[in-house]
C-alpha positions in Angstrom: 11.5 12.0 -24.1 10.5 8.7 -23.5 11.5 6.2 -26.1 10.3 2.7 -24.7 8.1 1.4 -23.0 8.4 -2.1 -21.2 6.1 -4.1 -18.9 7.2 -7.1 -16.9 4.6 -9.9 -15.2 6.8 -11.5 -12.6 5.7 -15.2 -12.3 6.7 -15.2 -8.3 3.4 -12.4 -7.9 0.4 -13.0 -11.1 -0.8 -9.6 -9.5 2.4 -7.0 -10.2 3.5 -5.5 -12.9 6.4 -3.7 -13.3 6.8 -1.0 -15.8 10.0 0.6 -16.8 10.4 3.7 -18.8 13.4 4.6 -21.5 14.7 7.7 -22.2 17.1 8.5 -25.3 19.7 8.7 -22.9 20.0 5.1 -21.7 17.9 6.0 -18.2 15.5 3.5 -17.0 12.6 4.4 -14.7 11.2 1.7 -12.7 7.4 2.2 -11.6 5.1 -1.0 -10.7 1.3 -1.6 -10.6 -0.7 -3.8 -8.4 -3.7 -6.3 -8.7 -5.3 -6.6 -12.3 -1.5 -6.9 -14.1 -3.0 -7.9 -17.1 -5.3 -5.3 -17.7 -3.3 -2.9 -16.3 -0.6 -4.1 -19.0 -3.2 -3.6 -22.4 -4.2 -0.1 -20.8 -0.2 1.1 -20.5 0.5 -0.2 -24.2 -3.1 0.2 -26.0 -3.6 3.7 -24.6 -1.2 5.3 -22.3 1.6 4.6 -24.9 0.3 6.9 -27.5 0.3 9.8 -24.6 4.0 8.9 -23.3 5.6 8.0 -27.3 4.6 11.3 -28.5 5.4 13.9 -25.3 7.9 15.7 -25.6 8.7 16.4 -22.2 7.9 13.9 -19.6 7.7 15.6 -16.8 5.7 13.6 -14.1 3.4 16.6 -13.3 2.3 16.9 -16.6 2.2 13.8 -18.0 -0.7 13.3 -15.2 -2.5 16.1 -16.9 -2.3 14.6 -20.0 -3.3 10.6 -19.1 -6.2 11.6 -16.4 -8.9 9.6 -18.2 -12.3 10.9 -19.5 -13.6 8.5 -17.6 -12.3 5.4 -14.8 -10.8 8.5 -12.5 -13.8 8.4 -9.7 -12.0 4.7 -8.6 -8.7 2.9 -8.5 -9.6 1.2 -11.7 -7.1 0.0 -14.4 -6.6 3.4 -15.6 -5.4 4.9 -12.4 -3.6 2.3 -11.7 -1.9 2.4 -14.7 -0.9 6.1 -14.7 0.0 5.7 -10.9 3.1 3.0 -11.9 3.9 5.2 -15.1 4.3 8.5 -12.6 6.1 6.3 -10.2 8.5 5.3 -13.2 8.8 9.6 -14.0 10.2 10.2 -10.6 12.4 7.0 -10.6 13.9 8.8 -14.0 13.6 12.3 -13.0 15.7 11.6 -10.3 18.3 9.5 -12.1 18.6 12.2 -14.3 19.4 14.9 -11.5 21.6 12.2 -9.5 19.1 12.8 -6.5 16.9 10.8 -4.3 13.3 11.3 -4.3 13.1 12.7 -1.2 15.9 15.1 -1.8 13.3 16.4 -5.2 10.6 16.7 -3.0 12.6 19.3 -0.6 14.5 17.4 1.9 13.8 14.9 5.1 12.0 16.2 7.5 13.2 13.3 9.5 16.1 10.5 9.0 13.6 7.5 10.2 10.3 6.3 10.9 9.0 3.7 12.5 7.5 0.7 10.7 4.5 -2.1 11.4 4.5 -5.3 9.9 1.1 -6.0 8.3 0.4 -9.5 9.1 0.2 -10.8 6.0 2.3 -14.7 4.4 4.7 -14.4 1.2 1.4 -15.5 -1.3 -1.0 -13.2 0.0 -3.6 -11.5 -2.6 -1.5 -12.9 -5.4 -4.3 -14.6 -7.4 -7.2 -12.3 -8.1 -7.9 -8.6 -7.2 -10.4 -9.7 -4.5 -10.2 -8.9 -1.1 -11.7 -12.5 0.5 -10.4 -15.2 2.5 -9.8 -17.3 -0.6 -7.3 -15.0 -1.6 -5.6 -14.7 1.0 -2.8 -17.2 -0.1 -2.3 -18.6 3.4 0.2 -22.0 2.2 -0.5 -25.1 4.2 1.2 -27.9 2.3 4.1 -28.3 5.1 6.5 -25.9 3.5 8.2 -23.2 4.9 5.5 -21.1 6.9 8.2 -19.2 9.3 6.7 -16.3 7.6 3.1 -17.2 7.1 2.1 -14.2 9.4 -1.9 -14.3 8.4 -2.3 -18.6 9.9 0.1 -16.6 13.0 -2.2 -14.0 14.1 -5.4 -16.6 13.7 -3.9 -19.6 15.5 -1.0 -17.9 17.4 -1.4 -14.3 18.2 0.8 -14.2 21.1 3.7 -16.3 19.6 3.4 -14.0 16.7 3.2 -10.5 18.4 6.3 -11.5 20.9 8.5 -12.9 17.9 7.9 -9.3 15.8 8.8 -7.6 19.2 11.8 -9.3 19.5 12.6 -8.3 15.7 12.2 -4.2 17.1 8.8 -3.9 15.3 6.3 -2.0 17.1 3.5 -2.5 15.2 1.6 -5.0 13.4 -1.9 -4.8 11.3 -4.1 -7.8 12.0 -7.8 -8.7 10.4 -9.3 -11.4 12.5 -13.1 -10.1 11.7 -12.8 -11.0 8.0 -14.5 -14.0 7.8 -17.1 -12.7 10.0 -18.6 -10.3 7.1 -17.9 -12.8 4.4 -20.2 -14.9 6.6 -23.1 -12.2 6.7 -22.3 -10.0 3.7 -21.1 -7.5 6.8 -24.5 -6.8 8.1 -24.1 -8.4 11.9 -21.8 -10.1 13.3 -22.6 -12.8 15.5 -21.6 -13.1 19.8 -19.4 -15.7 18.9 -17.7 -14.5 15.9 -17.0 -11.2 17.8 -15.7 -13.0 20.6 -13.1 -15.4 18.4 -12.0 -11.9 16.6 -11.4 -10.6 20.1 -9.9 -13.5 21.3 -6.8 -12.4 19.0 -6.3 -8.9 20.1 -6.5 -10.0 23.6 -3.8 -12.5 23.4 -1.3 -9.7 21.7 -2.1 -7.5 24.5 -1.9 -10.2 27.0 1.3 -11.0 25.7 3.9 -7.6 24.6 1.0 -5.2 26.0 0.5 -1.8 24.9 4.2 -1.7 23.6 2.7 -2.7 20.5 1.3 -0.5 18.2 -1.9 -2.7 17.7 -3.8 -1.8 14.0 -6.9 -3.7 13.6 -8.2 -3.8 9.3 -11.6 -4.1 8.3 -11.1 -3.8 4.9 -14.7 -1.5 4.1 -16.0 -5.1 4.8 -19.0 -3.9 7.2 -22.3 -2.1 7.7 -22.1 1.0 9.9 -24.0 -1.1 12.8 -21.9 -4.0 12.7 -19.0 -1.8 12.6 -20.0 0.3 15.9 -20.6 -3.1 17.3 -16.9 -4.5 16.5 -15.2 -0.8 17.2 -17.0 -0.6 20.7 -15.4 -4.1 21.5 -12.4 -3.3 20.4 -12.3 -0.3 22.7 -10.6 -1.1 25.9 -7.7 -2.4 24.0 -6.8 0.9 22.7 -5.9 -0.1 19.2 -3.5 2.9 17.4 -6.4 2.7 14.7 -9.1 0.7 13.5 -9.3 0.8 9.6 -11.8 1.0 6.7 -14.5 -0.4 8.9 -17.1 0.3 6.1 -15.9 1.5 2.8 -14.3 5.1 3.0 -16.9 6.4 -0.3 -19.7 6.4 2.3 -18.2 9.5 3.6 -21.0 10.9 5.5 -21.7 7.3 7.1 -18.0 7.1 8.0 -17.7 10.5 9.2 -20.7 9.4 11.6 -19.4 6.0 12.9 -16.1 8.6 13.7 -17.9 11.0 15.6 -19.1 8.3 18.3 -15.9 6.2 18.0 -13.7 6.6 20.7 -10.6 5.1 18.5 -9.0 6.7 15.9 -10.0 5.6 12.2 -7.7 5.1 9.7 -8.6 4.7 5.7 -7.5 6.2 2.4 -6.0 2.9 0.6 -8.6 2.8 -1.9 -9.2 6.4 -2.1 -8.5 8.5 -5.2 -6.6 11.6 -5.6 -7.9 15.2 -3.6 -10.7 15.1 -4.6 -11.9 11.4 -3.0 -9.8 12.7 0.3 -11.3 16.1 0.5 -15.1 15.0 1.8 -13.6 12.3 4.3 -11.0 15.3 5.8 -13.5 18.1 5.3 -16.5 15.8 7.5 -13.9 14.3 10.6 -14.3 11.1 8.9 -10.7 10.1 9.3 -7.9 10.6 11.8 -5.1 8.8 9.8 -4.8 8.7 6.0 -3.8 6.0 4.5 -3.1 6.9 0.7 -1.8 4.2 -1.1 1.0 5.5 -4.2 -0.4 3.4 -7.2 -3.9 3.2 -6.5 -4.4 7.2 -6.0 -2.5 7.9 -9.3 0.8 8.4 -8.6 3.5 10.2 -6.6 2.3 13.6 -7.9 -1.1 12.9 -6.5 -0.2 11.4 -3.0 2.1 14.2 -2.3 -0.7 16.3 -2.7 -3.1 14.3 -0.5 -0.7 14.7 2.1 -0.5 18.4 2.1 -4.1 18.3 2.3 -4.1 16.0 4.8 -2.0 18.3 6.5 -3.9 21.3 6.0 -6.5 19.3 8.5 -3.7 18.1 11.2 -4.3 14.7 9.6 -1.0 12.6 9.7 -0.3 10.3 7.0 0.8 6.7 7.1 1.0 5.1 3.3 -0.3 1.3 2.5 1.8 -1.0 0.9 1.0 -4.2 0.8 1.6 -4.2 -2.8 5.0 -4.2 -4.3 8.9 -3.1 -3.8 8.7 0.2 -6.0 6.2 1.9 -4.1 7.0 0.9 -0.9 10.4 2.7 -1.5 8.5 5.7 -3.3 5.9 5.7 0.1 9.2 6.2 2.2 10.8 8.5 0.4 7.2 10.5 0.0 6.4 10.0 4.1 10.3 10.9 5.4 9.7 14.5 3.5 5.9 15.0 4.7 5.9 16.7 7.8 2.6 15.0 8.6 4.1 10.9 8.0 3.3 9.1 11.0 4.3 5.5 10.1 5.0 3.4 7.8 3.5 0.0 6.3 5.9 -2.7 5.8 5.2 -6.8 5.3 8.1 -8.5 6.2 7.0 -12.1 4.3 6.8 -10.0 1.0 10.4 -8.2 1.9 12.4 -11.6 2.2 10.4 -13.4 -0.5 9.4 -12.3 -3.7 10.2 -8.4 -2.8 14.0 -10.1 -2.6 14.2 -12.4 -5.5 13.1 -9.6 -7.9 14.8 -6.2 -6.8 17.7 -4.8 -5.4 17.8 -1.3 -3.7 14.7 -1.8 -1.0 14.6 0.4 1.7 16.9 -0.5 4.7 14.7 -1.6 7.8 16.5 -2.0 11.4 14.8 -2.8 14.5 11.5 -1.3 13.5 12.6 2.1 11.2 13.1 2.5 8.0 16.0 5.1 6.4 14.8 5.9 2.2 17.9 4.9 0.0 20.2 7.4 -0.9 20.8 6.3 -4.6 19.0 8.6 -7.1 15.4 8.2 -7.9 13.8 5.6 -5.7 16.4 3.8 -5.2 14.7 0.3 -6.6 15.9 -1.8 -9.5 15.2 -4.9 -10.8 17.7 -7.9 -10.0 20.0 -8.9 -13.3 17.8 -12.0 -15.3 14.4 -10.8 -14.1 14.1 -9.1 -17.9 15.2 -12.1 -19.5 13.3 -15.1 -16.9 11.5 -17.1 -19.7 8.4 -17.2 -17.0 8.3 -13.7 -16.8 5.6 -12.0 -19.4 6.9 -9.1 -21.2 5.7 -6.8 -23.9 7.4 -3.4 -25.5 6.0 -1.1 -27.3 8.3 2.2 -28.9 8.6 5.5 -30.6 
């Protein structure tokens, strides 16, 4: 039975919000929400709370049941994100109150590692609004420390950038150098030159640690299906592990389409919902990677199911995070159990920034893989004074 609810807006990040779950047993379970925190926070305490204060049982599975909205569930809005950090926070508890890891509830590892990318990304990235544009992109350039601005290194020094990950044992790393490109023509051409600066920067990482690097290239659903066959077919001959979201994944037949002439694989899934929103991309060919993403598809008890059916289709999985501490722990636990995780996504400026100041427990990374923790639940918990920071924005609302 849960007894409290309490939400937490970290000042370090405007765009998470954590939200932790009390039982009447003194267990805490930690869960977390990404972009939107505010809304996301009235939607948890003006509506979700009246489902969680009055269950009996809070078992994650049907809990889901009970908060899938009457309407807002065809898109990651506020309510799915919502219900996503409050299942996250069920396992965390469920599995404090067996003494268990998550990925000892959901069966066992099929393996004990997996290999990482970095996703290229500086410590302030997409912290200010939920919008997916250069001018959120957070990039700092006020001569502070910018050792791990990793978005300015892939546009001005690819090569620098790609040898110094190498050197760190990562094997992969997620770059976006077309961006600007669509913002330029609403994604409807792109220009000789602008293809050729955005190929400029995959030719210098391959130029420099070769095909030793697992190279990802994002187009964040940014572009037409033309402009996208023209960016994929120049992207060809560098053999990039996958090219991802080149136009947004709800165009599924489109998508399914620019696949079937592609000769790269294509990776999306981060803002796709739940089964259902997977099921046409998987059913058509439209995807050869699946990138669910934890909150934004509802929850734990949804992704795992995503990735069964992305299994049924010999789909392998490989979870975005490039949102907060909590669910990249839950995507590790859920990827190391799925016989079908392939990779996962990791940002090294958010784990030794504001990943570090606020929790303790984050998966342990060495030279490119990543072990889940073996303390119970997810393994995640928030560092002592984060509760109490004056900056910090919190609201409780109880039984």
């Amino acid at each position: 039975m849960i007894t409290t609810i309490e939400t937490i807006r970290p000042a370090i990040q405007p765009n998470l919000l954590f939200v932790l779950l009390h039982d009447g047993d003194g267990n805490v379970g930690l869960g977390e929400a990404f972009f939107g925190s505010r809304t996301v926070e009235a939607y948890i305490h003006e509506s979700a709370a009246e489902v969680l204060l009055t269950e009996p049982d809070c078992a994650p599975e049907r809990i889901a049941k009970a908060l899938t909205p009457y309407t807002g569930f065809q898109g990651a809005g506020a309510e799915v994100r919502g219900n996503g950090a409050i299942d996250l926070a069920l396992w965390d508890l469920l599995g404090k109150r067996a003494g268990l890891p998550l990925v000892a509830l959901f069966g066992g590892p099929v393996r004990a590692w997996l290999p990482i990318y970095n996703t290229c990304a500086g410590p302030g990235y997409v912290s200010t609004s939920t919008r997916q544009n250069s001018d959120n992109w957070g990039v700092r350039r006020d001569g502070a420390d910018r050792s791990l601005e990793d978005l300015d290194g892939f546009l001005t020094r690819p090569a620098e950038l790609a040898r110094e990950l190498y050197g760190e044992g990562i094997r992969g790393m997620k770059v976006w150098p077309f961006d600007r490109a669509a913002e330029a023509t609403g994604g409807t051409h792109i220009s000789p030159g602008d293809l050729a600066d955005g190929i400029r920067v995959i030719d210098a990482i391959r130029s420099e640690v070769g095909n030793e690097m697992n190279l990802m290239v994002e187009l964040h659903g940014l572009w037409s299906r033309p402009a996208a066959a023209t960016i994929i077919h120049a992207l060809t001959p560098y053999q990039p592990f996958w090219v991802e979201d080149p136009i947004r994944p709800d165009a599924a037949d489109a998508l399914a389409a620019l696949a079937a002439e592609a000769d790269v694989p294509i990776a999306t899934g981060e803002t796709v919902v739940g089964r259902r929103g997977f099921l046409p991309l998987l059913a058509s060919g439209a995807v050869d990677v699946a990138t669910v993403d934890v909150q934004w598809t509802g929850g734990l008890t949804e992704a795992r199911k995503v990735a069964s059916l992305a299994d049924t289709y010999g789909i392998p999985v490989a979870p975005h995070d490039c949102t907060g501490p909590a669910t990249l722990a839950a995507c590790v636990h859920l990827v190391l159990s799925a016989p079908n995780g392939l990779v996962q996504e990791t940002v090294r400026a958010f784990l030794r920034t504001w990943y570090a100041e606020l929790v303790e427990g984050v998966p342990e990374i060495n030279d490119g893989e990543v072990v889940a923790p073996t303390a119970p639940g997810h393994g995640v918990r928030l560092r002592p004074g984060v509760r109490d920071d004056p900056l910090n924005e919190r609201r409780i609302s109880r039984r």
